[in-house]
N, C-alpha and C positions, 0 to 999 in steps of 0.2 A: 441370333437376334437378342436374346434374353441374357447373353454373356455383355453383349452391346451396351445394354437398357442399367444394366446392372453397374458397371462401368462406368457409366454417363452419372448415373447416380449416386456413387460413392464421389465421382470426381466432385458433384454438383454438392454435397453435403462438406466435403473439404473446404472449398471454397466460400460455403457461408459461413463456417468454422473461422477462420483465417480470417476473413474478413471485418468480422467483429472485435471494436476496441476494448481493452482491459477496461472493468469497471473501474473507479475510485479504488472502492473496497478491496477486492481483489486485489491491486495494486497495493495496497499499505499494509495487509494483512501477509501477503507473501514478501513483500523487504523485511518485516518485523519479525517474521518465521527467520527468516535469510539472517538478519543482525544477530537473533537468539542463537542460532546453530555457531557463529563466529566468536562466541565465548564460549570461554573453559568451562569444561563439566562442571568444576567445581565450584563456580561459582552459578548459584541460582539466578538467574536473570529472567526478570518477566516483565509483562506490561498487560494492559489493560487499557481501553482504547474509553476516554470519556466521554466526548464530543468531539462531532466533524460534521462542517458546513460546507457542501459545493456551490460556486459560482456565489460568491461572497464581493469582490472586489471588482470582477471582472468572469465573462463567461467563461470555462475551462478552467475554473480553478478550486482551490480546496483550503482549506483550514483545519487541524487537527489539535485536537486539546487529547493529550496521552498521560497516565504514570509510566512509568519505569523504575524498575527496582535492581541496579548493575553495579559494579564497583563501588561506587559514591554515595549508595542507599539509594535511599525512595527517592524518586526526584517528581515533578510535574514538567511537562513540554507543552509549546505550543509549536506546529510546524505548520510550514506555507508548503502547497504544490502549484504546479504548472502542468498542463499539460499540452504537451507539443507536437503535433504532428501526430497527435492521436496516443502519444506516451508519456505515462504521465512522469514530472522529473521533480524530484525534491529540491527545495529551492531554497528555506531557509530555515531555522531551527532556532530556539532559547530555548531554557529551562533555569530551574531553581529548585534550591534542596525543599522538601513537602513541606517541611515543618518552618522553614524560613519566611520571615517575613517582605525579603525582595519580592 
């Protein structure tokens, strides 16, 4: 009975587990680990997240204001998300070198 209960409640914690959608954050903070890991050692690539607004345009969406600092120098971004069916998808991107005036 207790091997039962036990069972039922591992299964029952899995499934609230799973269930739950990526937050925003989560989401942009593990692409941006994932892009960083995709360059060479040798070059230092980082970023720093400035602002981001959800549900800006439309409910289920995002805005992100970012630096990056990758082959090109420092740059500034702004990126659009979607998120669809509960994940979230990157939708559109600009940027400009930090120090430029575009």
């Amino acid at each position: 009975m207790k091997r039962r209960l036990l069972s039922l409640a591992i299964f029952a914690a899995l499934l609230v587990a799973c269930s739950n959608e990526q937050t925003f954050d989560d989401f942009f903070y593990a692409k941006m680990e994932k892009h960083k890991k995709d360059f060479d050692e040798e070059v230092h690539y980082s970023y720093s997240l400035v602002h981001k607004e959800e549900n800006v345009v439309k409910e289920n969406d995002a805005i992100t204001i970012f630096r990056e600092n990758n082959l090109q120098g420092d740059q500034i971004f702004i990126a659009y998300f979607e998120r669809e069916n509960g994940i979230w998808m990157w939708k559109n991107t600009r940027g400009a070198e930090w120090n430029s005036f575009v």
